[in-house]
C-alpha positions in Angstrom: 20.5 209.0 93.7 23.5 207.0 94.9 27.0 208.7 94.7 28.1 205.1 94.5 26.8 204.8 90.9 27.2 207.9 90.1 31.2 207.7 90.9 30.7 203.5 89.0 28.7 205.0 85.8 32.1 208.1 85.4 34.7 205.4 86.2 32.9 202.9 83.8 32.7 205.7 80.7 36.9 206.5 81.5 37.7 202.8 81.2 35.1 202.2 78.0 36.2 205.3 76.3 40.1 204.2 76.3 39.7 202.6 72.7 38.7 203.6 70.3 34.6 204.1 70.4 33.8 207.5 72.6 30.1 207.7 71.9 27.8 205.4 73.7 23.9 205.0 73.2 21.7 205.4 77.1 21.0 201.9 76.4 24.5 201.0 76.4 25.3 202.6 79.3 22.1 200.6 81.0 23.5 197.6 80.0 26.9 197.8 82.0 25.0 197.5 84.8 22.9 194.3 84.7 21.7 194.6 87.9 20.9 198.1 88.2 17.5 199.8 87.3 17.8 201.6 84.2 15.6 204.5 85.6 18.3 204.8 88.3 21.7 204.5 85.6 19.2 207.2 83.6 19.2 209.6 86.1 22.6 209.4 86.5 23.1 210.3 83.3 21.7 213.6 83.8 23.2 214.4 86.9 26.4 213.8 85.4 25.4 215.8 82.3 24.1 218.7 84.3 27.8 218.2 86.5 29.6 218.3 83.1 31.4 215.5 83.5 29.3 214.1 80.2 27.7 215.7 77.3 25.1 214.5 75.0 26.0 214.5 71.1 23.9 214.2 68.2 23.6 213.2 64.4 20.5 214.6 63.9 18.9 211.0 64.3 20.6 209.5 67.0 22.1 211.1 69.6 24.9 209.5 71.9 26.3 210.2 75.6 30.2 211.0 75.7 32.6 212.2 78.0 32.7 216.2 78.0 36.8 215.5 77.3 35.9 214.1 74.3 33.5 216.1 73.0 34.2 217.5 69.6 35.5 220.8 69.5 33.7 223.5 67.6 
C-alpha cells in the first residue's frame, strides 16, 4: 500500500468533510481518484479504519465512511 495515497485519501476526506456532508459512500471515495485502482483507494480505506483516523457508520441499509472526528457521539 502507498503512504502516498494513504496521506491523499486523509487529506482528501479533511478538505471534503469541511461543508456540510461528513458521510461519504466507498464509491465516492473511489471516485476522487480517477486514476487510481479502486482495489487500492479500498484498501486504504481499511488501513485507515483500522489506524482510526476513519470510521465506518451505518443506517441499517447503507453504511458510509467518515472521519473518526466526526463520528456521532453515543
Amino acid at each position: 500500500m502507498s503512504e502516498d495515497l494513504k496521506a491523499r485519501v486523509g487529506e482528501m476526506f479533511k478538505g471534503k468533510s469541511s461543508g456540510d456532508k461528513k458521510m461519504f459512500y466507498v464509491r465516492d471515495v473511489t471516485r476522487w481518484f480517477p486514476g487510481e485502482d479502486r482495489h487500492a483507494i479500498q484498501d486504504v480505506i481499511k488501513k485507515l479504519i483500522d489506524d482510526e483516523v476513519l470510521r465506518y457508520w451505518s443506517s441499517g441499509s447503507t453504511t458510509f465512511v467518515m472521519l473518526a472526528e466526526y463520528f456521532p457521539k453515543e
